[in-house]
N, C-alpha and C positions, 0 to 999 in steps of 0.2 A: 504493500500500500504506500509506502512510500522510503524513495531510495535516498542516499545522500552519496558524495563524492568529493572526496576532501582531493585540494592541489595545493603547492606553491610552499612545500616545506623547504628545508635544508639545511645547511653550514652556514654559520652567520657568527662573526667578530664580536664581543662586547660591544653593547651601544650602536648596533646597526639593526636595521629591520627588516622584516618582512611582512608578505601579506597572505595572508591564508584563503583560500575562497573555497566555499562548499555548493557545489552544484545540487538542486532536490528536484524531486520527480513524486509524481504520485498525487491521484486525485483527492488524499485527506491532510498533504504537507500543512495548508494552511489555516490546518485546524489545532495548531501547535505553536507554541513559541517557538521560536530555535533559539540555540544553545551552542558555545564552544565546552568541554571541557579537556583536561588534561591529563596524562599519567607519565608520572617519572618512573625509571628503574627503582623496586622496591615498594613503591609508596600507591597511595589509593588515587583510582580514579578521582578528579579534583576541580570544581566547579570553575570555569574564565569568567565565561561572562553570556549575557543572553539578550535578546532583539524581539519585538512583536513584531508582525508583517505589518503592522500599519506604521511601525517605526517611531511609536510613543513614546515607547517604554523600551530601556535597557536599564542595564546592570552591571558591574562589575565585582570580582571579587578584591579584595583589597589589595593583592599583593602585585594588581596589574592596570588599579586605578589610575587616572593620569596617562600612564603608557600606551594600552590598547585602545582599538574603538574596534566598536560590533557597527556593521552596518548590511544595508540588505537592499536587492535591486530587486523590484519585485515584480518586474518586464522579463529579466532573468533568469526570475526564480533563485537568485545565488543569494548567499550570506557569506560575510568577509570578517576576515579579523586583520586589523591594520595593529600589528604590533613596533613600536618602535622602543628605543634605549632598552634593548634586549641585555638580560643578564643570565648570567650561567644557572643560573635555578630558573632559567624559564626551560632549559633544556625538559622536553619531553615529547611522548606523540600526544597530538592533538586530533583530538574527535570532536567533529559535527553532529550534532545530537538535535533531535524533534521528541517533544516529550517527556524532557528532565527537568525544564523549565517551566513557572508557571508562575501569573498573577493572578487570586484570587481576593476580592473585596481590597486591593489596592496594597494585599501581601504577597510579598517575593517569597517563591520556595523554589530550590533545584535538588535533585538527586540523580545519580548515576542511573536514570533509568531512561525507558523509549528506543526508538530508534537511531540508529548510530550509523557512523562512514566508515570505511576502513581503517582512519587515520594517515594521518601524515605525522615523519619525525621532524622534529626541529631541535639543532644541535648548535649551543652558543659557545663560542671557544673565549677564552679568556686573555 
């Protein structure tokens, strides 16, 4: 029901950037928030950040505030993460997610859950 397609990872120097885009498919995509999240070697899957399709509402988690923007083309159908002043604890792969994200009555929840992309890695060298 609905697909994602994560691009645009890679090797990146301290303090440089890149930008992530996730391709969506599927006649119920936009019945969802979308969602970046993260996972480092060892550690949990881990909330970025997340977009409504109407582009109201985002979010971030704190330790990428300032840095990232979430945004979304919705002719597209794509969702982007513009990461810049990248640091070596951003190293991880990054998943596109629909359905881990959510506003209800004007409260933010995310969890590791919904549909997801393959991921893409992203490697910050120091």
């Amino acid at each position: 029901q609905v697909q994602l397609v994560e691009s645009g990872g890679g090797l990146v120097q301290a303090g440089g950037s890149l930008r992530l885009s996730c391709a969506t498919s599927g006649r119920t995509v936009r019945s969802y928030a979308m969602a970046w999240f993260r996972q480092a070697p060892g550690k949990e899957r881990e909330f970025v950040a997340a977009i409504t399709w109407s582009g109201y509402s985002t979010k971030y988690a704190d330790s990428v505030k300032g840095r990232f923007t979430i945004s979304r083309d919705s002719v597209k159908n794509t969702v982007y993460l513009q990461m810049n002043s990248l640091e070596p604890e951003d190293t991880a792969v990054y998943y596109c997610n629909a359905g881990g994200a959510s506003w209800t009555n004007g409260e933010f929840k995310a969890s590791p859950r919904g549909y997801w992309g393959q991921g893409t890695q992203v490697t910050v060298s120091s």
